[in-house]
N, C-alpha and C positions, 0 to 999 in steps of 0.2 A: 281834865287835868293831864297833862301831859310832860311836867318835870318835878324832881322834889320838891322845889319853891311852890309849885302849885299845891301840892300836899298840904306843907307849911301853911300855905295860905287859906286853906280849907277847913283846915284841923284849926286853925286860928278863930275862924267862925264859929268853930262847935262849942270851944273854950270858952268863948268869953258868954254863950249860953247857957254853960255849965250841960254839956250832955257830952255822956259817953258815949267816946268813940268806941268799937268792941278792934274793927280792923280799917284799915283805909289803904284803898290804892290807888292808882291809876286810875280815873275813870268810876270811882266805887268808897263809898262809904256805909261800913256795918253798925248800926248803934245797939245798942243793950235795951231799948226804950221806943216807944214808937212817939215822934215830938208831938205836942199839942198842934192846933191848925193855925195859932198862935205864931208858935215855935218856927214854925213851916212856912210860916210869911216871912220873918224875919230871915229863915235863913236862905230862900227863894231870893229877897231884895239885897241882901249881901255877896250873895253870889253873881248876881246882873253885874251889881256897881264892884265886883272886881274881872268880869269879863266871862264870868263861868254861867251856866244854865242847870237848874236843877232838870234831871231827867227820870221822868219816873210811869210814863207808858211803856211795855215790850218795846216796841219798836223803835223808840228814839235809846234806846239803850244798847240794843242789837246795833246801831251803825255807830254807838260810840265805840263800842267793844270792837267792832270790826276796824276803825281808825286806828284806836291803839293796837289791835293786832298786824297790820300792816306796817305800822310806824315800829314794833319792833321788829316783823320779819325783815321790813328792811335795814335797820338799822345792829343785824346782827353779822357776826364776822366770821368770813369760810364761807365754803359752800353754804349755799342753800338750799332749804327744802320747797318742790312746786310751790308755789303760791295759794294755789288751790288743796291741795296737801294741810299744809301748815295751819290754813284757816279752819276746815275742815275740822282737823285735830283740837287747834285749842279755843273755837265757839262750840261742837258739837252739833249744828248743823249743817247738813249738805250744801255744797260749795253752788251750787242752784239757786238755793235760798239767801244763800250769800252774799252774791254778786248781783240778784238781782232787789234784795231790798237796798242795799247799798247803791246801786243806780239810781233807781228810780228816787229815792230823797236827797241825793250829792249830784246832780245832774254830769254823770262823769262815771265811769266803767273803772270799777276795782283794780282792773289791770293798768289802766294810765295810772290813778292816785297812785297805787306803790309805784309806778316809776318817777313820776315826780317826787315821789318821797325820798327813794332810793338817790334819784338826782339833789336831792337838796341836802342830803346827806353825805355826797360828793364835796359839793358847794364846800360845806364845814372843813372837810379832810382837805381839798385844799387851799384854803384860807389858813387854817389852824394847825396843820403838820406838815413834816416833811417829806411825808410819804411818795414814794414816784406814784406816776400813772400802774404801772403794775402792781402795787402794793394795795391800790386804793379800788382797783378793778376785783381782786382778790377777796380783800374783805366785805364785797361790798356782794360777791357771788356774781360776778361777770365773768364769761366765759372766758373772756378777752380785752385786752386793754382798748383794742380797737374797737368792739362793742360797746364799752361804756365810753370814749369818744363819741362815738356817733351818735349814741342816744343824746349825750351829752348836750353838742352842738343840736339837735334836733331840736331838741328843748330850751335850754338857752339860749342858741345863735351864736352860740362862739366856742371853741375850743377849749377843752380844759386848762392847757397851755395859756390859752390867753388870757383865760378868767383866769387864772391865778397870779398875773402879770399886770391886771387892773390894779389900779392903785383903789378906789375905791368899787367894793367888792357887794354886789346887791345878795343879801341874802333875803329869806321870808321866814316867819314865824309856823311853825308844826299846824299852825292852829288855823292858818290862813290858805294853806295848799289843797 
């Protein structure tokens, strides 16, 4: 889950099985109740046929955690903390163990995923606001406007300036990067 609609749509499912929700977030549902194995099929098939995956080994849980931790570090405003820092802090495991289960199951190094994250998070700013290049470099914790250019074009193949001047404007889904 990666927006409130996806909440919506989760908490939707539990509803119409009548089980309590206790909390629900991001990536995380607490119930009051442990579901029958009944329950647990149904709500496994409901979540496929809306795009979701129930996760319920250590390990496929640790790289969703780490998704959403990423997709907020980058998607917070002002400076930033390390990368390595931030994760550290809020999984509670060493940034070791971190990067490297997260590699080896996303075929792709924690450090590219937040900059593609951070890059598609660009994407949205300028698509969606009028923020200059400095504004959007800023929020985004670039040292430099030039720096998030560069990455920019590196990654997409074209200038910020220009993607923002496409008339139609390729974005991607949180869920797909």
């Amino acid at each position: 889950m990666v927006c409130p609609r996806c909440i919506m749509v989760v908490r939707s499912i539990f509803d119409k099985l009548s089980i309590n929700i206790v909390r629900i977030s991001l990536g995380e549902v607490e119930l009051d109740q442990v579901p029958t194995a009944e329950q647990m099929q149904v709500i496994q098939d409901q979540l496929i046929e809306v795009g979701f995956e129930l996760l319920e080994e250590p390990r496929s849980i640790l790289i969703e955690q780490i998704r959403l931790a990423v997709i907020d570090w980058a998607r917070m405003e002002g400076e930033h903390p390390r990368l390595s820092d931030y994760l550290q802090d809020k999984l509670g495991y060493d940034y070791n163990t971190i990067s490297k289960t997260f590699s080896e199951s996303q075929s792709i190094t924690i450090e590219r995923y937040a900059i593609l994250q951070r890059i598609e998070y660009a994407k949205e700013l300028l698509c969606y606001s009028q923020m200059t290049m400095s504004e959007i470099a800023y929020q985004l914790g670039y040292s430099s406007p030039a720096h998030l250019s560069a990455q920019f074009k590196q990654v997409i193949g074209m200038s910020p300036k220009a993607f923002r001047e496409q008339k139609v404007k390729k974005r991607q889904f949180l869920t797909e990067i």
